[in-house]
Backbone bond lengths (Angstrom), bond angles and torsions (degrees), N, CA, C in turn:
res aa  C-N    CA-C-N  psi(-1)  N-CA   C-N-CA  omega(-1)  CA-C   N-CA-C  phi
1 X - - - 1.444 - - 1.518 110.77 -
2 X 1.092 130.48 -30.80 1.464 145.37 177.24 1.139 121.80 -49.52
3 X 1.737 107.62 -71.61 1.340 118.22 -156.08 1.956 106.85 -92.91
4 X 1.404 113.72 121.32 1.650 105.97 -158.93 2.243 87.54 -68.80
5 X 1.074 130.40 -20.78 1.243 148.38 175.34 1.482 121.78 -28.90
6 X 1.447 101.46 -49.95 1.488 130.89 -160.56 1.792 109.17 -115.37
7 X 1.759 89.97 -2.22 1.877 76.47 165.33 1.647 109.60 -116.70
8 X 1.777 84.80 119.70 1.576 101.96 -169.40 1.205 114.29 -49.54
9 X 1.711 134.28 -49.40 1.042 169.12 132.38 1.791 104.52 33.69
10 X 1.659 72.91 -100.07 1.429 84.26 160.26 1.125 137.13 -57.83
11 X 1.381 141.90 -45.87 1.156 135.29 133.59 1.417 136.97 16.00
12 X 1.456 88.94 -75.21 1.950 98.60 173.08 1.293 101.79 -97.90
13 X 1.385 126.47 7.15 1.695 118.89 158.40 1.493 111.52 -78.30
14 X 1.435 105.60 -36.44 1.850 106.95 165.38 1.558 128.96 -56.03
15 X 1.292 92.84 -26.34 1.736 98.09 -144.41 1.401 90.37 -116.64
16 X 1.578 138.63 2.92 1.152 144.73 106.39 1.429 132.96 -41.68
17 X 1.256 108.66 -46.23 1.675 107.18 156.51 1.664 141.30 -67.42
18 X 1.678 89.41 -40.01 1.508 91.68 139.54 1.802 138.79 -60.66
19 X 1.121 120.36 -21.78 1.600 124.10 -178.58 1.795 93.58 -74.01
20 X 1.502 108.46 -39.62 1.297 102.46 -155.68 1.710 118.24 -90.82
21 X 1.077 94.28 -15.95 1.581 129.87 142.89 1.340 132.49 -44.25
22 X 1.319 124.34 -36.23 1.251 140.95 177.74 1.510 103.17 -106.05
23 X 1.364 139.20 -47.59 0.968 142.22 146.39 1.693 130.64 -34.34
24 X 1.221 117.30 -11.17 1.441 136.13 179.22 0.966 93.82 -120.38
25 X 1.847 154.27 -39.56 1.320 133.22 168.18 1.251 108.64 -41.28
26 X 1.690 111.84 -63.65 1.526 117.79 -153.05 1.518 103.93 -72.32
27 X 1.345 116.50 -31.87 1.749 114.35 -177.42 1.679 92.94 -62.22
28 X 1.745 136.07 -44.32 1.360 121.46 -174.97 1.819 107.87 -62.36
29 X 0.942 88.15 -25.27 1.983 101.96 -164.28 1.981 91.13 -56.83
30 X 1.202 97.14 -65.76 1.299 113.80 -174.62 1.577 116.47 -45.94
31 X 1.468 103.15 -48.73 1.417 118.53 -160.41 1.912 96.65 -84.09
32 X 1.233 132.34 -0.01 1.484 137.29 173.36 1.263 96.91 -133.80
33 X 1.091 146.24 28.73 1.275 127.66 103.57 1.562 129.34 -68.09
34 X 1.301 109.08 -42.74 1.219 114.48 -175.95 1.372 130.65 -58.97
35 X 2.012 97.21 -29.57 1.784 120.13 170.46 1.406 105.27 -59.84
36 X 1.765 113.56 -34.89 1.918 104.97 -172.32 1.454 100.16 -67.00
37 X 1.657 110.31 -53.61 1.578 103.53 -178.86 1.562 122.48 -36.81
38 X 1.483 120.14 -47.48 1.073 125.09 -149.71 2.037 91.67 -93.91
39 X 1.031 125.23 -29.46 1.573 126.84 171.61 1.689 124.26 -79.04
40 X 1.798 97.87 -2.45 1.635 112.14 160.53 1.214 107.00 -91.16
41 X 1.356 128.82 -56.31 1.375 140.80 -177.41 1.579 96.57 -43.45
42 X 1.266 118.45 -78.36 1.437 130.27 -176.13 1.715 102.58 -30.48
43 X 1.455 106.90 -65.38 1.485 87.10 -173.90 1.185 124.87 -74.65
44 X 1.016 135.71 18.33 1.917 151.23 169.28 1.562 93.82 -81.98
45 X 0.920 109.22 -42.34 2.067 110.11 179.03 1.422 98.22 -70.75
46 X 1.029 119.43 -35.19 2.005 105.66 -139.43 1.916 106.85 -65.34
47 X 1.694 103.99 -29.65 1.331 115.49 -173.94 1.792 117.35 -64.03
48 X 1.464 100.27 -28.24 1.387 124.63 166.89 1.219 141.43 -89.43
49 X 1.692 83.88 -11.35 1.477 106.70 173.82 1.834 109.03 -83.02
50 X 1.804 100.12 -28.05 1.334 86.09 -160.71 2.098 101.56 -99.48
51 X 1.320 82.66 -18.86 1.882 94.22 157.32 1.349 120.61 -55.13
52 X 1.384 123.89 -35.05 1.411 137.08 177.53 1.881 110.38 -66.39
53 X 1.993 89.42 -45.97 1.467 94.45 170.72 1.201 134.58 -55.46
54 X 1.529 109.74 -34.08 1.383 121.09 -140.02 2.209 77.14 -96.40
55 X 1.048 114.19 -51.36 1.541 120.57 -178.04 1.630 101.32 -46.81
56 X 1.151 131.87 -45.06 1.490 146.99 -145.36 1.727 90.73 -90.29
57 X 1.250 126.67 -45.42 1.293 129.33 -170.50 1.705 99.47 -89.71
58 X 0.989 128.16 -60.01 1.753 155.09 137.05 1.789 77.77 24.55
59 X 1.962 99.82 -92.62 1.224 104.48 -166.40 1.889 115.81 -56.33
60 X 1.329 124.42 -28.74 1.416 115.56 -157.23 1.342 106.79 -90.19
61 X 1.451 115.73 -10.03 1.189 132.76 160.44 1.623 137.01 -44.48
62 X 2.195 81.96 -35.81 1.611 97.71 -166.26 1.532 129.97 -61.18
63 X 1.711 85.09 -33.41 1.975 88.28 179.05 1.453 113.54 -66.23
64 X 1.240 129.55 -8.63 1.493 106.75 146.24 1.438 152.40 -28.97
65 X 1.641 82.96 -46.10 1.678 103.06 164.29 1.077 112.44 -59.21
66 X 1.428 127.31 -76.00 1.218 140.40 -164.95 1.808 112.33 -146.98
67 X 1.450 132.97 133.66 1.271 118.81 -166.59 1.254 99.07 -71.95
68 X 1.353 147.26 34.18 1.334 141.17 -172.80 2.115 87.94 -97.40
69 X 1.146 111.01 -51.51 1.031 113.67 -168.73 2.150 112.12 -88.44
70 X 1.591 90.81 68.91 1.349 97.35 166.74 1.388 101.57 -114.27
71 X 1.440 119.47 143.31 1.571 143.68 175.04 1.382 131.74 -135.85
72 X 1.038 106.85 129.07 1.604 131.43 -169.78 1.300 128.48 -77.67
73 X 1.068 143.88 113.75 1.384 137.34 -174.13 1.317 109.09 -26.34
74 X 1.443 126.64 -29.34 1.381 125.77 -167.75 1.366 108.85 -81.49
75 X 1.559 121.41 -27.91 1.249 150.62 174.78 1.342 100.68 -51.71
76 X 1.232 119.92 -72.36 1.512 152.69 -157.13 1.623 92.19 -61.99
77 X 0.920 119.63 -77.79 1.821 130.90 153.95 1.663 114.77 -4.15
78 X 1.648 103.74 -78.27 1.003 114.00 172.29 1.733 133.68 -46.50
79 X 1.363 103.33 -33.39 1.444 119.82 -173.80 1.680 94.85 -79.83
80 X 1.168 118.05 -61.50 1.604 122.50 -158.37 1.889 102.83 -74.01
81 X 1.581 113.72 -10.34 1.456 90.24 -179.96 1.629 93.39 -99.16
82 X 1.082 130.15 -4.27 1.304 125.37 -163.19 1.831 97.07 -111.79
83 X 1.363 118.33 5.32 1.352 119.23 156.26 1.469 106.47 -97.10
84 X 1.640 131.28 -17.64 1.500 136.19 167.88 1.675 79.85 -84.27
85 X 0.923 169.28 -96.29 1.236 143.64 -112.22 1.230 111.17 -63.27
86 X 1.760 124.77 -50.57 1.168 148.49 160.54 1.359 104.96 -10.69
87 X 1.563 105.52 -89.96 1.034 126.96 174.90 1.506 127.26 -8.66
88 X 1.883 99.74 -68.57 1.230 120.41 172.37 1.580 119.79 -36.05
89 X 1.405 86.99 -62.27 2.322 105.23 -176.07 1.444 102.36 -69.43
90 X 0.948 132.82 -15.92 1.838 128.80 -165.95 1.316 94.38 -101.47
91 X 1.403 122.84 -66.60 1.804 128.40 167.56 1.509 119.20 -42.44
92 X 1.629 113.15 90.83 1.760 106.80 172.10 1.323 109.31 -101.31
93 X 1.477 123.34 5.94 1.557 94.35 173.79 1.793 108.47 -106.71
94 X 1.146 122.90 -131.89 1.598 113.23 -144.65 1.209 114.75 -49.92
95 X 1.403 125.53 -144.33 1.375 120.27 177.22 1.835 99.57 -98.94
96 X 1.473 95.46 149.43 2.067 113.62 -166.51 1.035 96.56 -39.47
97 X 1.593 141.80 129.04 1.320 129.19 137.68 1.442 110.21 -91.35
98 X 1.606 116.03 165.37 1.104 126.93 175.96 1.620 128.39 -30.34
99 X 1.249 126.38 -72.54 1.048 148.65 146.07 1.734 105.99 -3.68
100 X 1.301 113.72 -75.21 1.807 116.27 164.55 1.540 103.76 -43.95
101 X 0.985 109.25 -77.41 1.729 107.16 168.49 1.764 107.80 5.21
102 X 1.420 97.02 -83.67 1.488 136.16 -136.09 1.859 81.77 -74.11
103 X 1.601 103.55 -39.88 1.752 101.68 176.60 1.946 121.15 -41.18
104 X 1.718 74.68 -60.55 1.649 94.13 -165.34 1.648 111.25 -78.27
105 X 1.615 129.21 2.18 1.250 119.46 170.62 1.681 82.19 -101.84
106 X 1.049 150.63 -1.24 1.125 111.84 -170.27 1.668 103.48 -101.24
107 X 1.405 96.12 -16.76 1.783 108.66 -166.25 1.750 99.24 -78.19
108 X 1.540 113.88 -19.55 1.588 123.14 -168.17 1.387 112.71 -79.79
């Protein structure tokens, strides 16, 4: 009862908490790296994201002019994958980056 030394118990109740301990550093280690990756990636979208916006509002905007120009999400859809299709067949060198993207919906 005395000596904290001689209780096995505890012992490997510590030194279990330590494994799991070190094991929760490296899972955080891992898991903030992975947030920078994923908050670079993200901002490579955001410019296309807000080109997408500005097209998406762009069109719902239109029947103002005239009610001839009302559009449908399906509309909206239709226009922006067929400015990525564009994109695709007109673009022959590397593979599309964003930026090309962001060209050909805005030029559509």
């Amino acid at each position: 009862e005395g000596d904290l030394t001689e209780n096995i118990i505890l012992i490997e109740s510590l030194e279990e908490a330590k494994r799991v301990s070190i094991d929760v550093n490296e899972k955080v280690a891992i898991a903030q790296e992975t947030e920078v990756k994923i908050n670079e990636a993200r901002e490579e979208y955001r410019e296309a994201a807000n080109r997408g916006a500005l097209l998406f509002f762009a069109l719902g905007e239109m029947f103002k002019i005239h009610s001839f120009y009302h559009y449908s999400l399906a509309a909206f859809t239709a226009v922006f994958l067929r400015a990525i299709d564009f994109a695709g067949k007109k673009y022959t060198g590397p593979p599309i980056h964003v930026s090309k993207y962001m060209e050909m919906v805005q030029i559509s």
